[in-house]
C-alpha positions, -999 to 999 in steps of 0.1 A, spaced: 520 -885 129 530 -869 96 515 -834 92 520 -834 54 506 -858 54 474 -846 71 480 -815 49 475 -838 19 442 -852 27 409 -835 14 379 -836 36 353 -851 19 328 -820 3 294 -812 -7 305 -820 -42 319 -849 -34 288 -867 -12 267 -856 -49 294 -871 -67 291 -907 -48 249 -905 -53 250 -898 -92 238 -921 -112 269 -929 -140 251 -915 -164 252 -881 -149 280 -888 -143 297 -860 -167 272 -836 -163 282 -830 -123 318 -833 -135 314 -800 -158 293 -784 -129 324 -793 -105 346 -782 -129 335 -749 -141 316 -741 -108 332 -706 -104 328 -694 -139 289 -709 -138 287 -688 -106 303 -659 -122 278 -660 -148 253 -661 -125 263 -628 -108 267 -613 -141 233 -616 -149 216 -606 -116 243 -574 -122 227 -569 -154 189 -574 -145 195 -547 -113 211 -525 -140 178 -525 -162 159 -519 -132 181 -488 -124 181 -472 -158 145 -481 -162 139 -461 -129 161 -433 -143 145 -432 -176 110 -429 -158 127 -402 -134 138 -383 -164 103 -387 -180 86 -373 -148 114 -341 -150 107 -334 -186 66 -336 -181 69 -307 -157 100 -286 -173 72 -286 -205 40 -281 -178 60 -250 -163 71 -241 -201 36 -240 -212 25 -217 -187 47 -187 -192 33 -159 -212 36 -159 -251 66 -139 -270 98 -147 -280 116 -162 -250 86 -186 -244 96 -198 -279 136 -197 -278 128 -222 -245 105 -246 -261 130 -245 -290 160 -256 -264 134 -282 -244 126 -296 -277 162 -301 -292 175 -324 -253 140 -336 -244 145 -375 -238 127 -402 -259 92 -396 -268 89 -365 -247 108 -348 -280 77 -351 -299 57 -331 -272 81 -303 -269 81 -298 -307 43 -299 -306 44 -269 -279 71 -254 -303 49 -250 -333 19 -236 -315 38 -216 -295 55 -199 -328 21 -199 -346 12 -174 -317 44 -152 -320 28 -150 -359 59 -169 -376 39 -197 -393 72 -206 -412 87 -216 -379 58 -234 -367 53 -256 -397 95 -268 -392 88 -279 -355 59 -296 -366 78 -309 -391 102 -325 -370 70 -335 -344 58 -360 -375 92 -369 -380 99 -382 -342 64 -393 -339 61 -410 -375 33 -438 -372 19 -425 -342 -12 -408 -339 7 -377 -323 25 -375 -355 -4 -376 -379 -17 -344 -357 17 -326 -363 18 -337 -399 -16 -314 -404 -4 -294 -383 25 -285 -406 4 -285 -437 -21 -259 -420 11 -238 -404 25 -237 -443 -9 -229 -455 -8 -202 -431 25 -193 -444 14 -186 -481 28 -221 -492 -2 -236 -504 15 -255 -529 35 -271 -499 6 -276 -477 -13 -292 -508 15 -318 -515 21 -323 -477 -16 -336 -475 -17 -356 -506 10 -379 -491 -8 -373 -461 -33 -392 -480 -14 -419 -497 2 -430 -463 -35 -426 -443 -60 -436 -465 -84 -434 -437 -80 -395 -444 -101 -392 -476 -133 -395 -452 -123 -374 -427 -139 -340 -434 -116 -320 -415 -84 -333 -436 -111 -324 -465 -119 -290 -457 -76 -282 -451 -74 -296 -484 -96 -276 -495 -81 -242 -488 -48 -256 -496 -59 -266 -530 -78 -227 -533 -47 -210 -516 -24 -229 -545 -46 -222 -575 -51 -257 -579 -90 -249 -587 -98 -285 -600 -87 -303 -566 -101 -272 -547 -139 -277 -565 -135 -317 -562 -130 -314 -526 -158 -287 -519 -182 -307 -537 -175 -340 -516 -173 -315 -480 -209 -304 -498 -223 -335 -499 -207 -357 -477 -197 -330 -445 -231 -339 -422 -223 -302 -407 -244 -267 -415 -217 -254 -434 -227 -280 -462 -243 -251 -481 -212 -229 -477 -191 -258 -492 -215 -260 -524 -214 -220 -528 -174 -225 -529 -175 -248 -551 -197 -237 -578 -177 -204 -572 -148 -218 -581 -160 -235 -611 -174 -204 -626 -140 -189 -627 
């Protein structure tokens, strides 16, 4: 008996018993698979790696979500001053994704309540930044316009809500865009936009204060 023989022979495999059922046209096709069977496999193992790292960072994303929700919860409930701010302002700057828009939100109405109105209309600033598109961020863009008004900036607020306007047309119905307008316009000394927009509140605001709106705006006129 020769061991090398017996060394050199190769037990029929797996691969081989497919090999002798093909058909010769698939024929190549098995020979690629036979041939590149390790780096196929490799592949393979790749992307179950890749598909259990999204599930893992998808997991830590929501984790970190969940964390955030409840640092700006526990945030939200400490009493109003300074420090309340100066931690909203921190939140706000490393709060991940989405939740950035939030914490500048609590930002801005937490500094409209420490009476700095200049401050409050930059986080809400930044809010409509982050949350352009969104519905959040249409709320912080008035927001910003009202915390500028607040601010003595009518001018600002005025031209903050015109492109307000031009972006959301939607807008020029809305009688509580209207009425911000409104004092905007007043606050700026604009009196022609501030009597055009009293006199569509007047007629088109189905609120009691309709008669109010009128008085303003004939007021205004007879300056």
């Amino acid at each position: 008996m020769n061991p090398q023989k017996n060394q050199d022979e190769r037990k029929p495999g797996l691969l081989d018993g497919i090999q002798g059922e093909v058909s010769a046209e698939n024929a190549p096709l098995l020979e690629f698979i036979t041939k590149y069977a390790g780096v196929i496999a490799g592949c393979l193992i790749l992307f179950l790696v890749v598909l259990g790292g999204l599930g893992v960072w998808n997991w830590y994303q929501g984790k970190q979500r969940q964390e955030a929700l409840e640092e700006l919860a526990n945030l939200e409930y400490r009493p109003n001053g300074p420090e309340k701010t100066a931690a909203l302002a921190k939140f706000a700057e490393s709060a991940p994704g989405a939740m950035q828009v939030s914490g500048y939100m609590a930002l801005g109405k937490s500094a409209l309540e420490d009476g700095k109105p200049e401050d409050a209309a930059k986080a809400y600033a930044n809010a409509a930044r982050l949350g352009a598109g969104t519905s959040m961020g249409l709320a912080a863009a008035l927001a910003e316009a009202e915390s500028l008004l607040r601010a003595g900036q009518g001018s600002e607020a005025v031209a903050r809500l015109q492109k307000l306007e031009t972006d959301f047309p939607q807008l020029a119905s809305a009688p509580v865009f209207k009425e911000i307008l409104a004092e905007a316009a007043t606050a700026a000394g604009n009196r022609e936009l501030a009597v055009k927009t009293y006199e569509w509140l007047a007629s088109n605001a189905k609120t009691p204060e309709g008669a109010y709106f009128k008085s303003r705006a004939e007021a205004l006129a007879a300056k």
